[in-house]
N, C-alpha and C positions, 0 to 999 in steps of 0.2 A: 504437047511437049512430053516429050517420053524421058526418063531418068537416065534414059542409056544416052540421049544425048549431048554428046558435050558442050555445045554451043549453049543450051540452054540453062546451065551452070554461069555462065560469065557473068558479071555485075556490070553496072551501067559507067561510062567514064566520070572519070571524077576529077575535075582538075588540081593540080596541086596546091597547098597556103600561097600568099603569098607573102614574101620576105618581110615585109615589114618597112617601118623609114628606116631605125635603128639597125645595125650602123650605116652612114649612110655609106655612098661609093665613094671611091678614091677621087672620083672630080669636086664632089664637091667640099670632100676635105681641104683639097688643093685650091680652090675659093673662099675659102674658108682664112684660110694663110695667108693669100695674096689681099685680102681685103683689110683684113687685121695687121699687115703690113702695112698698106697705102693708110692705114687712119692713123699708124704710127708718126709715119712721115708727115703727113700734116698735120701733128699737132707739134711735132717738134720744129718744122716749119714755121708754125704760127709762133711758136714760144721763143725764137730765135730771129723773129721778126720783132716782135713785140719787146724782147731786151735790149736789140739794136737800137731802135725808134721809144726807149726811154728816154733817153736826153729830150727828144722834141716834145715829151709830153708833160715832161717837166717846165723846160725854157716857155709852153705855152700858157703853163699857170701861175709859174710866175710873173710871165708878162700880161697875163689878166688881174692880176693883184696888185702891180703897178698904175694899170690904167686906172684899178678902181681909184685909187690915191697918188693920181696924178699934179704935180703944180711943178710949177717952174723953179724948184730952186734945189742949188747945187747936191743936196744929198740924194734926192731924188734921179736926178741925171748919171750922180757914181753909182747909184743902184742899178740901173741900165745898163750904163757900161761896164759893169761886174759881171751882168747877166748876158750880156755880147761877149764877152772875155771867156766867160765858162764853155759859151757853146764853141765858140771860136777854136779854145783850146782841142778840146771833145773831135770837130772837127778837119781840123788843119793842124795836128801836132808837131811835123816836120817844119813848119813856119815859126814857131813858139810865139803866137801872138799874144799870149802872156804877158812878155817885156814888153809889147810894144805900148808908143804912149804919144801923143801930139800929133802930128801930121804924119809920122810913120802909120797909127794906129786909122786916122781917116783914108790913107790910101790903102789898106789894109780890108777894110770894112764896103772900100768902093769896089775895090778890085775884086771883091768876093761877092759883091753885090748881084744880082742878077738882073736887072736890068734899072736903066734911068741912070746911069752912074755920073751925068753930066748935072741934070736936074736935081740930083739930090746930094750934090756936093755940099752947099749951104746949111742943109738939114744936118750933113753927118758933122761937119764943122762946129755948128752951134749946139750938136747933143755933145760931142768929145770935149768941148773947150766949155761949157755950162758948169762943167765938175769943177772949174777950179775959180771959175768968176763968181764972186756973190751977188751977183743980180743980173738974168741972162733976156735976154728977147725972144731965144729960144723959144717955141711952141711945143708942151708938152705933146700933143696930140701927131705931130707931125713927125716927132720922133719916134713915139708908137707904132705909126705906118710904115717908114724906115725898117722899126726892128721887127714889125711884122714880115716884111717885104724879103726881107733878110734871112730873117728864122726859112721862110719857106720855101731859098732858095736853096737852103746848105742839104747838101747830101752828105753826108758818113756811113 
């Protein structure tokens, strides 16, 4: 290697740093946003679920606090049908089953009924008319299944 030549002056290749993670590139900015969108929406999603489908989670604890302190007599029954009343309102407000009371209110509760509405005519009869007789034949249990049957047909 002679000093006059140039070739023998050059250095070996070197390749460049490399960049780094930080910052990253524009795609994964751009995923970055769309992801933290999509987790926005569903949790608003869920939160707009879960305030709609209040009502049922209520009407469900109440009517497990009933059963615990189930018996046949008339206060017990106006309890139930308050708590039919509430959901009823909640969902069917264009009907105002509010006012409704006797046999309007049993055809009210069949027609909304989701299925069996022949067979459990007896049952809704003897839960709506329980409220106002002081000693009923009524089975507390039967009416339970009714409002069970009922709660878990009503969509709002």
């Amino acid at each position: 290697m002679t000093p006059d030549d140039p070739l023998s002056q050059l250095k070996d290749i070197h390749l460049p740093a490399s960049g780094g993670f930080w910052p990253p590139a524009p795609g994964w900015w751009l995923l970055a946003a769309m992801t933290l969108a999509l987790l926005a929406a569903l949790v608003l999603w869920w939160r707009r679920r879960r305030r709609r489908n209040r009502w049922r989670r209520d009407a469900e604890r109440l009517l497990a606090q009933l059963q615990d302190r189930a018996e046949a007599s008339p206060a017990w029954f106006a309890e139930l049908n308050a708590l039919l009343k509430r959901v009823a309102r909640t969902c069917h407000p264009e009907q105002h089953p509010e006012s409704l009371s006797g046999e309007a209110w049993i055809d009210f509760l069949l027609a909304t009924a989701p299925r069996d509405r022949i067979a459990a005519r007896p049952v809704v009869a003897g839960l709506v008319r329980a409220t106002w007789r002081p000693s009923t034949d009524t089975d507390p249990a039967q009416a339970l299944d009714f409002a069970r049957l009922w709660l878990g047909g009503q969509r709002c």
